[in-house]
C-alpha positions in Angstrom: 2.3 -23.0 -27.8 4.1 -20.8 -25.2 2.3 -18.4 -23.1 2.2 -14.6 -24.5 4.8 -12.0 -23.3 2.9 -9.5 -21.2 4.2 -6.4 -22.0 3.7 -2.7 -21.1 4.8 0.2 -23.4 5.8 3.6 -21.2 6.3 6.5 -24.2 4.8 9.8 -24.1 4.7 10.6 -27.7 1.5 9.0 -29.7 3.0 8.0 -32.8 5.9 6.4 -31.7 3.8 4.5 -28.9 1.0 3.2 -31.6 4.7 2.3 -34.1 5.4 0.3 -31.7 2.6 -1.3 -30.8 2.0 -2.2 -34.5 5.2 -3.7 -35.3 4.9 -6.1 -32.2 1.0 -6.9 -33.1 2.9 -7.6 -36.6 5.6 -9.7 -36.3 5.8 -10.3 -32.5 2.0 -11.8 -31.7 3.2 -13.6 -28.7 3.7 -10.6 -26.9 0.4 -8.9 -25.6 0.7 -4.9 -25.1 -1.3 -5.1 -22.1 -1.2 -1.3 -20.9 0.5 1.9 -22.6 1.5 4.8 -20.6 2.4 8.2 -21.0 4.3 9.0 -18.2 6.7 7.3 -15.1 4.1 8.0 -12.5 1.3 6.9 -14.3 3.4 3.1 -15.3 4.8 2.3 -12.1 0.8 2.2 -11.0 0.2 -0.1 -13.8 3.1 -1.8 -13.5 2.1 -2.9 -9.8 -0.9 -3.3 -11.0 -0.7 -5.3 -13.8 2.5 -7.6 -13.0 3.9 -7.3 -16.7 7.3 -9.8 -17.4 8.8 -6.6 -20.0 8.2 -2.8 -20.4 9.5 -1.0 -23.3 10.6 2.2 -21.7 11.0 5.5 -23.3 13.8 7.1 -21.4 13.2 11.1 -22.0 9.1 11.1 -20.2 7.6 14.4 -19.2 8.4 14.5 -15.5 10.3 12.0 -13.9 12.2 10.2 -16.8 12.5 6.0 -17.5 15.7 5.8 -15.4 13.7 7.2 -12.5 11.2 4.5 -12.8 14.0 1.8 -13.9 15.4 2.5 -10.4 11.9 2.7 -8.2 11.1 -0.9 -9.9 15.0 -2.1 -8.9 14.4 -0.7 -4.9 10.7 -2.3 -5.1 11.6 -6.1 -5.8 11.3 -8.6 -3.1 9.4 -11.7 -2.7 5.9 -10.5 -3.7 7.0 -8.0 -6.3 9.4 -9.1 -9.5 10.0 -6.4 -11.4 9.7 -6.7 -15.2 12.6 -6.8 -17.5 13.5 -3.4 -19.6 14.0 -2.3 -23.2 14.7 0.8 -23.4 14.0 3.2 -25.9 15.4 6.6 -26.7 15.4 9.0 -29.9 19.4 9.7 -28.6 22.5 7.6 -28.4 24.2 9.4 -25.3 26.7 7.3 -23.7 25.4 8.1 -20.4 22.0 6.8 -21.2 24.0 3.9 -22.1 25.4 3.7 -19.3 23.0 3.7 -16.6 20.8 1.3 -19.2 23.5 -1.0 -18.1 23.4 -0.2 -14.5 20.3 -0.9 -14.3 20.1 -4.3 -16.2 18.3 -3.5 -19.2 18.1 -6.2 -21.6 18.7 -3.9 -24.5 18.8 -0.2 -25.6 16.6 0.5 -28.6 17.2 4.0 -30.6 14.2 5.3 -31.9 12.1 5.0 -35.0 12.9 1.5 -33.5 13.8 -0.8 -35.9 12.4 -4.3 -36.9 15.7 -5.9 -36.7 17.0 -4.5 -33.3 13.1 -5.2 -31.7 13.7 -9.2 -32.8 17.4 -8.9 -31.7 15.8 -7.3 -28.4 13.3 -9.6 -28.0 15.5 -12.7 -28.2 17.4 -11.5 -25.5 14.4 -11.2 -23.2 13.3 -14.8 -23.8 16.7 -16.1 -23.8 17.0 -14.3 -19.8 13.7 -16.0 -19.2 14.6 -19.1 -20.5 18.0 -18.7 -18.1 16.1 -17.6 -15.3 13.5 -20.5 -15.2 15.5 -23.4 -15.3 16.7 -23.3 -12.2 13.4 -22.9 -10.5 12.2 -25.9 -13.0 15.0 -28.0 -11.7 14.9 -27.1 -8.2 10.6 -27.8 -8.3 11.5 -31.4 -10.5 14.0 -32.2 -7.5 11.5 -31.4 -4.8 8.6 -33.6 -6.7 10.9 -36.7 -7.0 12.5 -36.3 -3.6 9.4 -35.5 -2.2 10.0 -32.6 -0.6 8.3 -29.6 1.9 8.6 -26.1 1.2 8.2 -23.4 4.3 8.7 -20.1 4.5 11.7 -18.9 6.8 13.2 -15.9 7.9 16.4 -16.8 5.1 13.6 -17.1 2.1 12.5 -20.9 2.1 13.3 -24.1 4.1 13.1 -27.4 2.3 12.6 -30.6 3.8 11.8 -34.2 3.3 9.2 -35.9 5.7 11.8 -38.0 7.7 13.9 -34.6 8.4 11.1 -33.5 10.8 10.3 -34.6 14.3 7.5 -32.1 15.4 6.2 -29.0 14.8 5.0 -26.4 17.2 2.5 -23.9 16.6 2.9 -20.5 18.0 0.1 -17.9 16.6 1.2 -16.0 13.0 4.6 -18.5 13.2 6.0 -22.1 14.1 8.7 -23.5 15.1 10.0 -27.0 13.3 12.2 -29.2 15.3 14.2 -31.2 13.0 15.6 -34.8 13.3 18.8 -33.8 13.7 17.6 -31.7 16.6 17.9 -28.4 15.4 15.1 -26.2 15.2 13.7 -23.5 12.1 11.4 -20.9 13.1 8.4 -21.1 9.9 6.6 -17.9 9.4 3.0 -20.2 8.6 0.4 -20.7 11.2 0.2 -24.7 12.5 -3.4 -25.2 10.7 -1.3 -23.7 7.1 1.7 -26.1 7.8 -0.7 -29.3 8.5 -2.4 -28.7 5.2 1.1 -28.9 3.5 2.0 -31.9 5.3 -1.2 -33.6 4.7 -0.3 -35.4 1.7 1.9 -37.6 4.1 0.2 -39.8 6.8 3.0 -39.6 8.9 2.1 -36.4 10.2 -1.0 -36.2 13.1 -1.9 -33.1 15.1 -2.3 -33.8 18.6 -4.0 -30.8 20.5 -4.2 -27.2 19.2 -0.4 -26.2 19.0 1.2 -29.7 17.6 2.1 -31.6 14.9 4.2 -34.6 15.3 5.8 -37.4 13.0 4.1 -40.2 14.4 7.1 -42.7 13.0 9.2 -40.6 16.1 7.0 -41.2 18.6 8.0 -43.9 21.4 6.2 -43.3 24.6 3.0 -41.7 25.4 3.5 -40.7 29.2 -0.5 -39.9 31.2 1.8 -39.2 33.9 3.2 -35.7 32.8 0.5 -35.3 29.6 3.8 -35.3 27.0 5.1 -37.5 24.2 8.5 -38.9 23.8 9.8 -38.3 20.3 13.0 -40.0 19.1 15.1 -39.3 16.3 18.3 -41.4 15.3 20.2 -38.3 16.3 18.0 -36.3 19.1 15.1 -37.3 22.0 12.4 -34.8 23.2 9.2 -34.4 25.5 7.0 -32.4 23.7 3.8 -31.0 26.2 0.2 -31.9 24.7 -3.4 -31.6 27.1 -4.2 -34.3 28.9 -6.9 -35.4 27.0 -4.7 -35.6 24.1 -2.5 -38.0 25.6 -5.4 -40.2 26.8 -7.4 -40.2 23.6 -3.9 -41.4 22.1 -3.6 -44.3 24.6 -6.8 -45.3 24.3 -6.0 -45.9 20.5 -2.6 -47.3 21.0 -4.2 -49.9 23.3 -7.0 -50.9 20.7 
């Protein structure tokens, strides 16, 4: 059984908002009312709150109307925030409404008494969106299981990697910077002690000292001479800086 829709109703008048209510409870049970306010103000605080996946929005509210709070929901998204889809809901059929439903990527425009027919149609749509918008994020997460793959986060959204595409990783307070095997570098916005967690599931990976992380199947010399380690990629060589105590800790190992 899928997970319940979680849904907030925005409509000022009672009746309408407790009709509605009742024909979801009725013959849409998968979708769980899980707020209903009476004004825009009021439902953007809930909606932040909340984190519902669909409103059904009345578009004439005392105060700022539903387009007002249609648009503050559009400006607010970013990576934290998803805004829910719409269904709007209106006792009139002006074309404008209509219009700037569209705008705004409402799924549907519902006239009221809403109708049992055009809520189902309505409905479909919204799963049929969600449906469209999650199979891309299931294929991309099924293609990072079976390639094995590292997520970071990046100033361009997220960087993905496989183990053998980086050669060390330096730590640099809030952010680090990951030198690749083909020698260019990402700048991660995750602290070292964060990124070694995520790259604990491969043994590859050993910090050495406070600010490194390196891929130990890179590493070719170990020099006590100027405290750094020579790391070698098929495609780029560097001397990455560690404490002196690092360097002969590792020797003493490498000599065992």
């Amino acid at each position: 059984m899928s997970a319940p829709i979680r849904a907030i109703i925005v409509e000022d008048e009672f009746h309408q908002r407790e009709t509605l209510i009742q024909k979801l409870r009725e013959y849409h049970p998968d979708v769980a009312v899980v707020a209903a306010c009476d004004s825009a103000e009021t439902a953007l605080v809930e909606i932040v709150r909340s984190q519902p996946q669909l409103i059904f929005l009345d578009i004439q509210l005392p105060g700022k109307n539903g387009l007002w709070l249609a648009d503050q929901l559009s400006q607010m998204a970013c990576e934290r925030f998803s805004p829910p889809e719409i269904i709007f809901t209106t006792a009139y059929s002006d074309s404008e409404y209509l219009l700037n439903a569209i705008r705004l990527s409402a799924i549907d425009y519902l006239i009221k008494p809403v109708q049992i027919e055009s809520l189902a149609i309505a409905i479909n749509r919204f799963r049929k969106r969600q449906e469209a918008s999650i199979s891309p994020v299931r294929s991309l997460t099924e293609t990072m299981q079976k390639e094995k793959m590292f997520r970071f986060k990046n100033f361009g959204g997220l960087l993905l990697v496989k183990a053998e595409d980086i050669a060390y990783v330096e730590g640099d307070g809030n952010y680090s910077v990951m030198h690749l095997a083909n020698g260019e570098t990402e700048e991660v916005f995750e602290r070292l002690g964060e990124i070694e967690q995520t790259l604990s599931s491969d043994n590859a990976f050993v910090r050495v000292g406070r600010s490194v992380i390196i891929n130990r199947n890179y590493l070719r010399r170990i020099n006590a001479r100027t405290s750094s380690l020579h790391i070698v990629t098929p495609t780029a060589s560097h001397e990455v800086q560690v404490p002196a105590g690092v360097v002969k800790g590792m020797r003493e190992v490498w000599e065992m």
